[in-house]
Steps between C-alpha positions, in 0.01 A plus 500: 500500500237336341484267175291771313809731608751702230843666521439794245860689437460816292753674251813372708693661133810631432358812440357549797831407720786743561699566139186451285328811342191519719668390887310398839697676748645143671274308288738188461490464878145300442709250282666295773170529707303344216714280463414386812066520439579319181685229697170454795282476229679201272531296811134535539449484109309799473554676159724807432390774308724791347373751326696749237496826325501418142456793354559609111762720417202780421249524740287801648651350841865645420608859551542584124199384373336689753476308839685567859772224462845452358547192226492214685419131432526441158410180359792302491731751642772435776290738751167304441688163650405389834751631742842170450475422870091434506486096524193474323405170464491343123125412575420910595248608307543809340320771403575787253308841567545826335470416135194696366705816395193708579499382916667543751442141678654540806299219683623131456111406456481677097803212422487213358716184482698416171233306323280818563284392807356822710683465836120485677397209310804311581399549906167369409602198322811406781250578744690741699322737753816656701770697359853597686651778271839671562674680256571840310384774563281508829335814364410423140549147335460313874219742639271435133588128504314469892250738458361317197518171635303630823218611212574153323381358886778331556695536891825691445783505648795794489824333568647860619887374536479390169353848371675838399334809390626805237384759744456733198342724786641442882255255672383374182574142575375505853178657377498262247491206815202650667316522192574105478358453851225706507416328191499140689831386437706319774878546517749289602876417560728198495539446859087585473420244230697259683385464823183511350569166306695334777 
């Protein structure tokens, strides 16, 4: 991995893990394989990025105001916490998406830190060129967050044991993979990533 390198994690939430209202089938199994990306990457002090549904408690996103999805990620809610067993670091950066009641903002590139900087700029200013991005859900939140930083120019990387789809349709979420490579992303595993650094 090089300097300009990233570990992005997206929407690792409550929510989004089995009990909460809007479940990844298995999704907490990425957890304790982040867990792991999160560790390579502090003892190589690259940053750490997570990324969250923040949503509103009306938005055009949500089921009853006229979207495709169940409430889920409320501001401040118990289901919009990163999932307790993520070790985020307490230098992560992260970044809040979803808050424009009007949008749907499924990609981790329309969020912005907590002093309001556009996720973009921030990769300009650190200087960052490569992104590894694992996370929920390989067919929405995960496949929007790559295919924008491929557009961005950036290298990307799907981390694909870190990654778990909704499969809203069977084969969404392996669909949703080839659409990443064909795009120009690279994938990668643990045992990948580190014999690649060894």
């Amino acid at each position: 991995m090089e300097k300009e390198s990233a570990l992005l994690i997206v929407d690792v939430q409550n929510d989004f893990c089995p009990g909460g209202s809007l479940p990844v089938p298995d999704g907490d199994r990425v957890v304790p394989v982040l867990n792991r990306y999160i560790d390579l990457f502090l003892k190589r002090d690259l940053p750490v990025f997570a990324s969250r549904d923040w949503h509103p408690e009306k938005t055009s996103h949500f089921k009853v105001f006229g979207g495709i999805w169940p409430v889920h990620c409320v501001q401040g809610s118990f289901g919009a916490r990163f999932h307790p067993d993520l070790e985020l670091p307490s230098d992560a950066i992260v970044l809040s998406k979803g808050m424009d009641p009007r949008k749907d903002d499924y990609s981790a590139f329309q969020a912005v830190t907590g002093e309001g900087s556009p996720f973009p700029e921030l990769l300009k200013l650190m200087g960052i060129t490569k992104l590894y991005v694992g996370g929920l859900a390989t067919d929405y939140c995960v496949k929007e967050t790559v295919l924008e930083g491929l557009k961005a120019g950036l290298a990307v990387t799907l981390l694909e044991d870190a990654s778990r789809g909704v499969d809203l349709s069977p084969g969404d979420s392996a669909k949703a993979v080839e659409q990443m490579i064909e795009a120009g992303a690279d994938k990668a595993t643990l045992e990948t990533l580190e014999k690649e650094i060894i």
